[in-house]
C-alpha positions as CSV (number, residue, x, y, z in Angstrom):
1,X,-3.7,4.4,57.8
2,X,-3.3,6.6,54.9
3,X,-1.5,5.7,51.7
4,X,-0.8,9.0,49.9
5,X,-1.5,12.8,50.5
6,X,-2.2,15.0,47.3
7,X,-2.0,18.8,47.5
8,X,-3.9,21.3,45.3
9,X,-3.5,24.5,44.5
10,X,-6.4,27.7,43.5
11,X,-7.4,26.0,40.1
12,X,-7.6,22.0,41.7
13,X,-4.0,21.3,40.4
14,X,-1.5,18.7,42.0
15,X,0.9,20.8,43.1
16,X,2.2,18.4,45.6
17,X,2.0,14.4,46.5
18,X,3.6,12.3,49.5
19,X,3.9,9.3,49.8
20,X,2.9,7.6,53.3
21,X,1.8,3.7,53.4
22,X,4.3,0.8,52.8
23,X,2.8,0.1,49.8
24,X,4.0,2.5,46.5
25,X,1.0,4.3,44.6
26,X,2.3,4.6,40.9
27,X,-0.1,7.7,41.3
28,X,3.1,9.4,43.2
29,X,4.8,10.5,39.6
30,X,6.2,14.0,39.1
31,X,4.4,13.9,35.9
32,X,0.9,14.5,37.3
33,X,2.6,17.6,38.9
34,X,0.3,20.8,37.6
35,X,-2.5,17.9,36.2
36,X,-6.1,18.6,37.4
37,X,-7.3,16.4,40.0
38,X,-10.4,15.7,38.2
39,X,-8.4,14.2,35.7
40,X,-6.6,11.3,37.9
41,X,-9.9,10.8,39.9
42,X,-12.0,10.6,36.7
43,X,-14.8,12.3,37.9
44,X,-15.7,15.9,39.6
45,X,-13.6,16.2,43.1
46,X,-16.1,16.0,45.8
47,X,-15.2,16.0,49.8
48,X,-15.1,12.6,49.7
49,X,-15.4,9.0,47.4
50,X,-14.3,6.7,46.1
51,X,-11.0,6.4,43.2
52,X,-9.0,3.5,41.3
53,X,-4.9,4.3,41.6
54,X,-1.9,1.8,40.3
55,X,-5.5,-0.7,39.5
56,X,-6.4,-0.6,43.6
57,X,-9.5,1.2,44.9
58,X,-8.8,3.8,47.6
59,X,-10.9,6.4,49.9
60,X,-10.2,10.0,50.0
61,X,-11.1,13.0,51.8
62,X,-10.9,16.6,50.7
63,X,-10.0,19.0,53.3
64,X,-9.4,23.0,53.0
65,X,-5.8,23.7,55.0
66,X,-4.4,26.9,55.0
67,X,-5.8,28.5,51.8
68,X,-5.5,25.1,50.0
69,X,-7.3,21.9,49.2
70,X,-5.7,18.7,50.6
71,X,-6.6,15.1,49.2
72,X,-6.2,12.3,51.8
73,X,-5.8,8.9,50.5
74,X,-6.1,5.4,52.4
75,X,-7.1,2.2,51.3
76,X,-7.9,1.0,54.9
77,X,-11.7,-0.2,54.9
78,X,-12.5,-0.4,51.0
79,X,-12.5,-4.1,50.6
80,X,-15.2,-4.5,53.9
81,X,-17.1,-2.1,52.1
82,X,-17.0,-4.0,49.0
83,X,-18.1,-7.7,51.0
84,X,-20.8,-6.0,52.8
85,X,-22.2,-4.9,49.5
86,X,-21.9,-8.2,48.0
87,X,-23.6,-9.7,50.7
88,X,-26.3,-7.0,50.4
89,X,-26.8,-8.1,46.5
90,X,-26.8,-11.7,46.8
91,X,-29.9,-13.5,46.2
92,X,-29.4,-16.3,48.9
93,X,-29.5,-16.0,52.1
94,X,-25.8,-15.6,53.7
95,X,-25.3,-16.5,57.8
96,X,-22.6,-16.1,59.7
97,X,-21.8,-17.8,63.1
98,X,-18.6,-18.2,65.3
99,X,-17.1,-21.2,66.3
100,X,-19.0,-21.8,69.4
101,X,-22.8,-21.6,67.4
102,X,-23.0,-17.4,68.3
103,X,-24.6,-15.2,65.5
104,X,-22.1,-12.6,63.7
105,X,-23.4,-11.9,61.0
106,X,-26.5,-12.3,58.1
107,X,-27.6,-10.4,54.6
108,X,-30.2,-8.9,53.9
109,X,-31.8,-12.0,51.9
110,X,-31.9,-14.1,54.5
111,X,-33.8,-11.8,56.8
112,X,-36.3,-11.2,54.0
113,X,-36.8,-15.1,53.6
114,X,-36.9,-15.0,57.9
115,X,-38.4,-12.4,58.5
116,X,-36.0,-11.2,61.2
117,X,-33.6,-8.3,61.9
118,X,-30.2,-9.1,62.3
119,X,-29.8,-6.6,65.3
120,X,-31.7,-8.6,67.2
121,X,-29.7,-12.1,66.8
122,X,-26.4,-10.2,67.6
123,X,-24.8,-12.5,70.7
124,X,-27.6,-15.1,70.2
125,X,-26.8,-18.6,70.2
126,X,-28.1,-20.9,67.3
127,X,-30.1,-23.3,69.7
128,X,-31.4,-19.4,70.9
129,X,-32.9,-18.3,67.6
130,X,-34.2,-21.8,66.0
131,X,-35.8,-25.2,67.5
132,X,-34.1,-27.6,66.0
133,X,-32.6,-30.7,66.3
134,X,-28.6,-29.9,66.7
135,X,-28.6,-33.6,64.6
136,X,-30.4,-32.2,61.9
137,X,-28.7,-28.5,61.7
138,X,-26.3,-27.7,59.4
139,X,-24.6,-25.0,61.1
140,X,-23.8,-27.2,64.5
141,X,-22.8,-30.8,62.0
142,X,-20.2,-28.2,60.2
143,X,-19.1,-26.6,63.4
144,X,-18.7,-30.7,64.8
145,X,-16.9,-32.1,61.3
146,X,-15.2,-29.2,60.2
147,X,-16.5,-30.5,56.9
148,X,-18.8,-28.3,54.3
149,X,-22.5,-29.3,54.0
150,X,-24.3,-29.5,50.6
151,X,-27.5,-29.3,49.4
152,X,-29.9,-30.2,53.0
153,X,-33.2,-29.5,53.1
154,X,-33.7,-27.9,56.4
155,X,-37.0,-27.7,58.3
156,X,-37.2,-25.7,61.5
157,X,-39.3,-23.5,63.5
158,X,-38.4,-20.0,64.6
159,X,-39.1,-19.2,68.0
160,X,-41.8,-17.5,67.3
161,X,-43.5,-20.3,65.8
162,X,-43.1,-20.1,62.0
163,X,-42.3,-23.1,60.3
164,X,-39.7,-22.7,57.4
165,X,-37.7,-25.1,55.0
166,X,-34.8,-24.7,53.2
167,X,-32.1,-25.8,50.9
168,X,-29.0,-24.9,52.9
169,X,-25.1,-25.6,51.9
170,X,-22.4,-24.6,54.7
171,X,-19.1,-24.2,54.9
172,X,-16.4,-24.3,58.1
173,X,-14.2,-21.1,58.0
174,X,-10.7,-22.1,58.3
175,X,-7.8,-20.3,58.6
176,X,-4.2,-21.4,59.6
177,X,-6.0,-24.9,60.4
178,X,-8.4,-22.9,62.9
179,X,-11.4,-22.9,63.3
180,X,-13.2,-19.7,63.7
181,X,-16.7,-20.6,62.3
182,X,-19.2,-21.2,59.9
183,X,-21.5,-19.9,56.7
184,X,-24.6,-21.0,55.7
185,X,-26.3,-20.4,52.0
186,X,-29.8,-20.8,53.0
187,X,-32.8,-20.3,49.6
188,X,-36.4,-21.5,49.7
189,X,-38.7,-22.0,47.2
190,X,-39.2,-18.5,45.9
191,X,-35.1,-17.9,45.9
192,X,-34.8,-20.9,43.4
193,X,-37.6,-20.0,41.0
194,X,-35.2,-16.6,40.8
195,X,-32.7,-18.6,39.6
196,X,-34.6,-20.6,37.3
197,X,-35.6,-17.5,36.0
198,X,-32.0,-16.0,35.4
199,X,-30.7,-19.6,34.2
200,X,-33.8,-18.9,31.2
201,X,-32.8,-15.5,30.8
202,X,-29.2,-16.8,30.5
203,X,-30.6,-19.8,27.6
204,X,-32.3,-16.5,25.8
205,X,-29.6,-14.9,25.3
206,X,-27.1,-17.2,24.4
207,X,-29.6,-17.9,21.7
208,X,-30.4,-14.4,20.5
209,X,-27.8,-12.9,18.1
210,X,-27.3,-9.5,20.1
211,X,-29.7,-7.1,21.8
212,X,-32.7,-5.2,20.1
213,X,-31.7,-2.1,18.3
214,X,-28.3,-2.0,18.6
215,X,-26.5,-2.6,15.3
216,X,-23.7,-5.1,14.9
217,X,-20.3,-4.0,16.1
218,X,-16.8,-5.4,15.3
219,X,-15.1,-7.2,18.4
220,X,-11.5,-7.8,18.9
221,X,-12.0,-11.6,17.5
222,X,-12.9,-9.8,14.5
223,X,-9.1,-8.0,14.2
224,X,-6.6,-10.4,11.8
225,X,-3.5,-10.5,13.8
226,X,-0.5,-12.7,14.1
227,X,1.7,-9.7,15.0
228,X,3.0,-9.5,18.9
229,X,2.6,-5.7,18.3
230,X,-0.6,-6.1,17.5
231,X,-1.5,-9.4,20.4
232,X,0.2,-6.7,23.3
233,X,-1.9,-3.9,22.2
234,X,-5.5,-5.9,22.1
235,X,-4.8,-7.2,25.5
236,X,-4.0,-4.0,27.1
237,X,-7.0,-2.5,25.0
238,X,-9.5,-5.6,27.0
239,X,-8.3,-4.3,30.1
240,X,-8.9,-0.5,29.6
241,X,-12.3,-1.5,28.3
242,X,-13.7,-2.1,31.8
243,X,-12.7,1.4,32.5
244,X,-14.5,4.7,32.0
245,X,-11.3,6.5,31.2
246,X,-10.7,8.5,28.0
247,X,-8.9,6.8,25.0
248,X,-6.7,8.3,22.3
249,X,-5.9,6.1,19.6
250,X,-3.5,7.4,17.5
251,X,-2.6,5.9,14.1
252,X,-1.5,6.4,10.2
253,X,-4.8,6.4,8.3
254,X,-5.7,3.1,7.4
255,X,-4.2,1.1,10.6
256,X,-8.1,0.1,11.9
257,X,-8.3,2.9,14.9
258,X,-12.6,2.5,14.4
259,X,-12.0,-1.3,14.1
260,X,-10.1,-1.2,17.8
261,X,-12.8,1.8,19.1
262,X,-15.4,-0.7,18.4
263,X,-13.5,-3.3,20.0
264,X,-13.1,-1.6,23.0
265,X,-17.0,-0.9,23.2
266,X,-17.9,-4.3,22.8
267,X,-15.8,-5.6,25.3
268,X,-17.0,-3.1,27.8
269,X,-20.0,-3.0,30.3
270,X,-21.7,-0.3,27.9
271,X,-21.8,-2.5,25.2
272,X,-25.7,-2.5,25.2
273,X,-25.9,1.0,24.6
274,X,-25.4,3.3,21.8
275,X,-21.9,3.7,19.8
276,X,-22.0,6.9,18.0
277,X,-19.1,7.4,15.7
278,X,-18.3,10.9,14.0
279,X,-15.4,12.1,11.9
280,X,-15.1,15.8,13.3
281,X,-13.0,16.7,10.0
282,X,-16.3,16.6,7.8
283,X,-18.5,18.2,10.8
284,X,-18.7,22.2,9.5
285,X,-17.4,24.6,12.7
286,X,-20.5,26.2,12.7
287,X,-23.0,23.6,13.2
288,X,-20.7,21.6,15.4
289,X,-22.4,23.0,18.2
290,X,-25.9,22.4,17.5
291,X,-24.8,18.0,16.4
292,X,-22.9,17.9,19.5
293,X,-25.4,19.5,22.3
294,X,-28.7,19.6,20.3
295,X,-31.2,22.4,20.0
296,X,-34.5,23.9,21.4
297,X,-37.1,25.4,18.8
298,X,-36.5,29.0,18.6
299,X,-32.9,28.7,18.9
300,X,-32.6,30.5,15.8
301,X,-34.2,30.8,12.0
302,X,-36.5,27.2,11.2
303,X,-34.5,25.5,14.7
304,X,-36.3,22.7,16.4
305,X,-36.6,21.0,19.7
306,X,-33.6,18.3,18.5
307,X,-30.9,16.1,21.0
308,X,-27.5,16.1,19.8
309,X,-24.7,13.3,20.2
310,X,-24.4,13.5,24.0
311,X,-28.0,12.6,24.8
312,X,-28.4,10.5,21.8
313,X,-25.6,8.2,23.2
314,X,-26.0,9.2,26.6
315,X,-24.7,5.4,28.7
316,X,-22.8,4.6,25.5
317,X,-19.6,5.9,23.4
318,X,-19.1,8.5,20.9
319,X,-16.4,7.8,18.8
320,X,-14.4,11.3,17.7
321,X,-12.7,10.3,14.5
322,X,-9.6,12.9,13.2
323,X,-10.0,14.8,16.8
324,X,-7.1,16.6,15.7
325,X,-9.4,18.6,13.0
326,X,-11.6,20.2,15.7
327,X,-11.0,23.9,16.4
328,X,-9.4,25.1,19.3
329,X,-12.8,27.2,20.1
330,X,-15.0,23.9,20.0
331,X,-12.5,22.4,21.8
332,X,-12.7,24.5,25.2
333,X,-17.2,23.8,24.6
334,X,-16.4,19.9,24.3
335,X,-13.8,20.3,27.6
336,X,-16.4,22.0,29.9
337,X,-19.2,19.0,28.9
338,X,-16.6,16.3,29.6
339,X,-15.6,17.5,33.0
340,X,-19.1,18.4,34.4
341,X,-20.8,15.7,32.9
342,X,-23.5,18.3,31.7
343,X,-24.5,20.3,28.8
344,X,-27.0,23.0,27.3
345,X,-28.6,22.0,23.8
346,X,-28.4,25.3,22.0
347,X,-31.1,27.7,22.8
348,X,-32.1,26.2,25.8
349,X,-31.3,26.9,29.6
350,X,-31.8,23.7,31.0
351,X,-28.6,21.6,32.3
352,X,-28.6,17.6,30.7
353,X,-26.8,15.6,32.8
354,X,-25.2,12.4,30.5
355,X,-23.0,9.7,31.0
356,X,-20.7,9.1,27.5
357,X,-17.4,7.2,27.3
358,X,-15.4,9.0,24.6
359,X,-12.8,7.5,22.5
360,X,-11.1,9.4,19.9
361,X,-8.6,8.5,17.1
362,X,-6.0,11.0,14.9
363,X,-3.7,10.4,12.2
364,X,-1.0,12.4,13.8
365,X,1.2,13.0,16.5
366,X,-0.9,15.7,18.7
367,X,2.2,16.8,21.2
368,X,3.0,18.8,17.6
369,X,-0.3,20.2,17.2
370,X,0.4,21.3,20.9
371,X,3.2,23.1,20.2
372,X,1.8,24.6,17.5
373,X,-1.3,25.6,19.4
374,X,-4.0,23.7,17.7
375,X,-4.7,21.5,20.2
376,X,-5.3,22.7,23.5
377,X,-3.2,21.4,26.5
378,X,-5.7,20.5,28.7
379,X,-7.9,19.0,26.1
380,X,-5.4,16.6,25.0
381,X,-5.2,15.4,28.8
382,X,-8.8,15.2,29.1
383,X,-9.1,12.9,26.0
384,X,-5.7,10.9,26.5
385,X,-6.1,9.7,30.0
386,X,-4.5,6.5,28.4
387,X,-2.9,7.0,24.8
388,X,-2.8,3.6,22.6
389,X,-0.3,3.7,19.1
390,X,-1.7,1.5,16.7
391,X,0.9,-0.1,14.5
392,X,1.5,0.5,10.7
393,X,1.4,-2.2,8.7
394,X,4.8,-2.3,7.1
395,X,5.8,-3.0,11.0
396,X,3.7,-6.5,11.2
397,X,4.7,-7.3,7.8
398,X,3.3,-10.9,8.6
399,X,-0.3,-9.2,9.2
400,X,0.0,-8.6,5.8
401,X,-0.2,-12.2,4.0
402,X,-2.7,-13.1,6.9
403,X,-5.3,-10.0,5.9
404,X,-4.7,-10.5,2.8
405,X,-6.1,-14.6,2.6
406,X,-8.8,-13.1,5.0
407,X,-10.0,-10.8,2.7
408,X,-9.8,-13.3,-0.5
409,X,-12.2,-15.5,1.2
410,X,-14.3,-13.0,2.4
411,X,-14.9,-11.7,-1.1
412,X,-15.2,-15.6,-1.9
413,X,-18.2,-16.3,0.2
414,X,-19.9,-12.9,-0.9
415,X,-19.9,-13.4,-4.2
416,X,-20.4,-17.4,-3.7
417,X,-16.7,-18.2,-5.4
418,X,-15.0,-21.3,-5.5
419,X,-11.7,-20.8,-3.3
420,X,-9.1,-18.5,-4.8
421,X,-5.7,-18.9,-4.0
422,X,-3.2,-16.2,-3.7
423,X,0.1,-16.7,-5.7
424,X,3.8,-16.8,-4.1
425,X,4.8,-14.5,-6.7
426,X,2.2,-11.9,-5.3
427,X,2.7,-12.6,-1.6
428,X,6.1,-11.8,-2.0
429,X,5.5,-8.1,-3.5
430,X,3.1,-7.7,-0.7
431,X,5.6,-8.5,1.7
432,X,8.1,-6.5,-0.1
433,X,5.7,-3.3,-0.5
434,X,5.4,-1.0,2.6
435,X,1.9,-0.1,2.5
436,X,1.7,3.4,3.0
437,X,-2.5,3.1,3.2
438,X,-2.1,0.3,5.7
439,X,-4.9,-2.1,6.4
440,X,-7.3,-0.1,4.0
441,X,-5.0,0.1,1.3
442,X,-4.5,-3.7,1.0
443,X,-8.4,-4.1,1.5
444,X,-8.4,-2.2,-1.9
445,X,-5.9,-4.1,-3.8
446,X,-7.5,-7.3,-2.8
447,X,-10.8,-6.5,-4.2
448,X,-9.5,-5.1,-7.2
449,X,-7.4,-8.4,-7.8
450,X,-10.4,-10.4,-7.4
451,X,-12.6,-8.1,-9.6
452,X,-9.6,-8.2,-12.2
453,X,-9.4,-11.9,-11.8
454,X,-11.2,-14.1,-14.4
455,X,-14.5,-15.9,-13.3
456,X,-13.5,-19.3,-12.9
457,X,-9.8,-18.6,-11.8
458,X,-8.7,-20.3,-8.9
459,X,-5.7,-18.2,-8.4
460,X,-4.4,-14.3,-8.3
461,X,-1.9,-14.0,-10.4
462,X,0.6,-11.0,-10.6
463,X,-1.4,-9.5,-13.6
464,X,-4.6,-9.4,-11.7
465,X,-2.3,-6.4,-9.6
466,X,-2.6,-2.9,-10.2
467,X,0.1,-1.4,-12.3
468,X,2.1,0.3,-9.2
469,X,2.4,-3.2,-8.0
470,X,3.1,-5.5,-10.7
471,X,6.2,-2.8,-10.7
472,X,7.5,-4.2,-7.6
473,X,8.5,-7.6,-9.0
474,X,11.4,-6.5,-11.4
475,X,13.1,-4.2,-8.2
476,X,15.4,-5.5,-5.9
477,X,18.3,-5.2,-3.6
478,X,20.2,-7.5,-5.7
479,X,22.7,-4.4,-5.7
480,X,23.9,-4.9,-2.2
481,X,24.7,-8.2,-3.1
482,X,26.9,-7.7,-5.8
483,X,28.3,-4.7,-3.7
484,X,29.6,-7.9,-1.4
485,X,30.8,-9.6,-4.0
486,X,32.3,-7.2,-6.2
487,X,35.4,-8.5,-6.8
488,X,34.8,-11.9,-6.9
489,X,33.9,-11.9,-10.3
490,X,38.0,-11.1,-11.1
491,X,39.6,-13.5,-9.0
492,X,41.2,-16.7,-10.1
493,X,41.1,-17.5,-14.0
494,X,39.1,-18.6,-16.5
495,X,37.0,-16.5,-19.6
496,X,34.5,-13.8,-19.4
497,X,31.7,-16.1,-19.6
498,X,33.1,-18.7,-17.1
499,X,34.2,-16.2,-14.5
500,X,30.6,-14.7,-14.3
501,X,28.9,-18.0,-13.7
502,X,30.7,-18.7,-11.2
503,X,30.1,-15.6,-9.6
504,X,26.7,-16.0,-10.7
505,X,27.0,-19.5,-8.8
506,X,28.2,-18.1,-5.5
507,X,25.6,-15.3,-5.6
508,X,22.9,-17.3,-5.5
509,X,23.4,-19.9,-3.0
510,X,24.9,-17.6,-0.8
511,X,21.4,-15.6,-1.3
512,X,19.2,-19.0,-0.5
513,X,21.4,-19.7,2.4
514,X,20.3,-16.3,4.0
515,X,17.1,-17.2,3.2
516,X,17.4,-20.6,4.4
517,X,16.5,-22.0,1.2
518,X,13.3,-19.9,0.3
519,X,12.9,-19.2,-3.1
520,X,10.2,-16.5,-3.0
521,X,12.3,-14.4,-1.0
522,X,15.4,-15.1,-1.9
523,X,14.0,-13.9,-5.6
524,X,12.9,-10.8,-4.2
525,X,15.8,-10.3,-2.5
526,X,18.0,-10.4,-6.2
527,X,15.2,-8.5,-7.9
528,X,13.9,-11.6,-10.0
529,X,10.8,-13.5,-10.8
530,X,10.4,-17.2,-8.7
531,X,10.2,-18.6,-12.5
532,X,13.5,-16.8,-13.3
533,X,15.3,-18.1,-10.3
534,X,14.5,-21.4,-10.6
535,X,15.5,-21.2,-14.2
536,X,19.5,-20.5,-13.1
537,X,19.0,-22.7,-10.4
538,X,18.8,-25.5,-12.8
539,X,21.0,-24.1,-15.5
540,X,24.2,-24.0,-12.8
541,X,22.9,-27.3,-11.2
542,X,21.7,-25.3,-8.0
543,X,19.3,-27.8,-5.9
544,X,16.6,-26.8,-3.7
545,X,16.8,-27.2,-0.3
């Protein structure tokens, strides 16, 4: 049955999709309209294979109809394919049998440890195939009980004489309290020395500390985050790292985009092989070329035979940092390698097929840069199959006292420091301060604090700030405050002096009360130190609460 019918036109555009099964494809959205089918199929259209829609696998089949290519899409069949192969990998031995002891069905292990072709068993009884003792079989005591079988050691002869034992485990196949059958999970000596080998392969690794050659990569454990922002986009980033799709990560400079690229590698099925990360802004345009595709000797003046980024990282990820600064000219070069899959080093004639995963990161809004025709239309699509936006810090404000302990006591065990404590007084300008260099930014402020600090301090202080910060704590909004309160102050009687205490009075417990009796912030809020509050506090007989 099919699912969904996609039209193309000349160039292998949708220019047309219908929808057919029961079940809605989210691929039927007028947005694709005009998109390349290469693009939504993530690889080069052929007449038929294999694509992942709306996270479901489907088949399709290209047809030419009346001057124009027509995609037909069904999911009918894709799951069998998927058991079959599954059977086909398995290292045990998998049979199938109905409920009456007839052969359906058996793997491709199992006739390796037999020595049989399945063909042959097809309509075969049990009692048919093997001499054995229906006492001692485990197919005909599950087909009797209904109950599974664990663990027997089976010996039997085939007919045609061979002797075999086994470790079998079956189980009845029920469905709606039916019966229709059994499975048996048959391994012999040589199956379980496989295992034994993968269950010491499994040992070594968990021991190693990460595969030869490849150097250590940050993971999403190693992203600081408290921020729901920040929780929603890491577990949406995990599940597009089992993809091959393209990734855009867009974010103000200093947000982490390389901490999350890496992430994403990590996580994925490529994380063995090479992460190659380049920031195209410092790459001049005219040897972009040449780092990208690589060279043959001869190419031009003192060239040699050289691989560029492609085949250097070729089952891995390249990492294009500040995409946004490539020219429009290398732009339609790097388009033509990522839809064919294949390139030319410079010089040479020879097509090099690769397999590369890219992910790329800019500091700005591309859809401008469109408009403005710096970035090409159908090279943002090819790069942005799925767009992440990376948070700036001033929007996790909470991320911000979290990074900053983090990086404290990272500096602490580098430089073998006794624990230094971070001051309210300066957790309260950072909360206060927007952070216009984001993650970075406070990286750099905490290191300086700690270089500023003395040796055997076990505190930062607001003096171990830089100037620009230090600033902060004498600014305030207590403004708005007496904006509310304006003309308090004149009512009811009393002197100068008594009239503005009182005022003074309402002020700040009306401040602490909207700050639910925190004194950092309610301090910050009326543009005072936490020593100067505190002071009034106690000269107006203000308790803490």
């Amino acid at each position: 049955m099919l699912d969904l019918i996609i039209k193309l036109d000349n160039e292998c555009r949708i220019k047309a999709l219908q929808q057919i099964g029961r079940h809605p494809v989210l691929l039927a959205d007028t947005q694709l309209i005009g998109r390349e089918i290469d693009h939504v199929l993530g690889a080069p259209l052929k007449e038929y294979g294999m694509v992942e829609l709306d996270n479901n696998f489907y088949r399709y089949q290209c047809a030419a109809e009346a001057g124009e290519k027509v995609l037909y899409v069904s999911s009918d069949g894709v799951l069998l394919e998927f058991y079959q192969q599954i059977s086909r990998l398995m290292s045990e031995g998998v049979q199938v049998y109905d409920r009456n002891g007839y052969f359906l069905f058996a793997n491709p292990a199992s006739e390796m440890l037999e020595g049989y072709d399945s063909q042959e068993y097809q309509g075969k009884h049990l009692l048919d195939i093997y001499d054995v003792n229906e006492e001692y079989s485990t197919v005909l005591t599950i087909l009797r009980t209904k109950k599974p079988v664990a663990n027997r050691c089976d010996r039997f002869k085939m007919k045609n004489g061979t002797t075999l034992t086994t470790i079998n485990s079956g189980y009845p196949l029920i469905i709606d309290n039916y019966l229709y059958g059994a499975v048996v999970f048959e391994s012999d000596l040589s199956v379980l020395k496989r295992l034994e080998k993968r269950t010491f392969n499994l040992e070594a690794y968990i021991g190693s500390t990460g595969p030869d050659g490849q150097a250590a990569m940050y993971t999403f454990d190693d992203i600081v985050h408290e921020a729901e922002s920040m929780r929603e986009l890491i577990h949406f980033a995990k599940k597009v790292s089992l993809t091959d799709s393209a990734i855009l990560i867009v974010g103000a400079t200093g947000t982490g985009k390389e901490l999350v690229a890496q992430g994403i590698h990590s996580f994925s099925p490529r994380r063995y092989k090479p992460f190659i990360d380049i920031n195209c802004s410092a790459v001049p345009g005219n040897l972009f070329e040449s780092i990208f595709f690589g060279t043959e000797k001869g190419a031009f003046t003192g060239s040699v035979s050289k691989p560029g980024l492609f085949e250097t990282a070729n089952g891995g990820t390249i990492f294009l940092d500040e995409v946004n600064s490539i020219s429009p000219e290398i732009q339609v070069k790097l388009l033509r390698v990522l839809q064919e899959k294949r390139f030319q080093r410079i010089g040479g004639s020879k097509y090099i097929q690769c397999d590369v995963r890219i992910i790329s990161a800019a500091n700005e809004d591309l859809n401008a840069l469109i408009k403005q025709q710096k970035i090409r239309m159908d090279f943002y699509y090819r790069i942005s199959a799925i767009k992440m936006d990376l948070p700036d810090l001033k929007d996790r404000s909470q991320d911000s006292l979290l990074l900053a302990r983090h990086f404290l006591d990272e500096l602490c065990k580098q430089y073998h420091r006794e624990q230094v404590t971070i001051a309210q007084e300066v957790l309260a300008v950072f909360e206060q301060y927007e952070w216009p260099g984001n993650v970075r930014e406070l990286h750099h402020v905490i290191e300086y604090a700690f270089n500023r600090a003395a040796d055997d301090a076990s505190i930062l202080t607001l003096d171990c700030l830089p100037g620009y910060l230090r600033a902060l704590e004498n600014e305030g909004c207590a403004a708005s405050q007496c904006q509310d309160l304006k003309g308090y102050a004149t009512e009811g009687s009393g002197t100068f002096d008594e009239r503005m205490e009182r005022f003074e009075y309402e002020l700040i417990c009306q401040t602490l009360t909207a700050n639910r009796g925190n004194i950092t912030h309610s301090a910050r809020q009326l543009g005072m130190s936490r020593q100067s509050l505190q002071y009034r506090m106690k000269k107006l007989n203000i308790c803490e609460w």
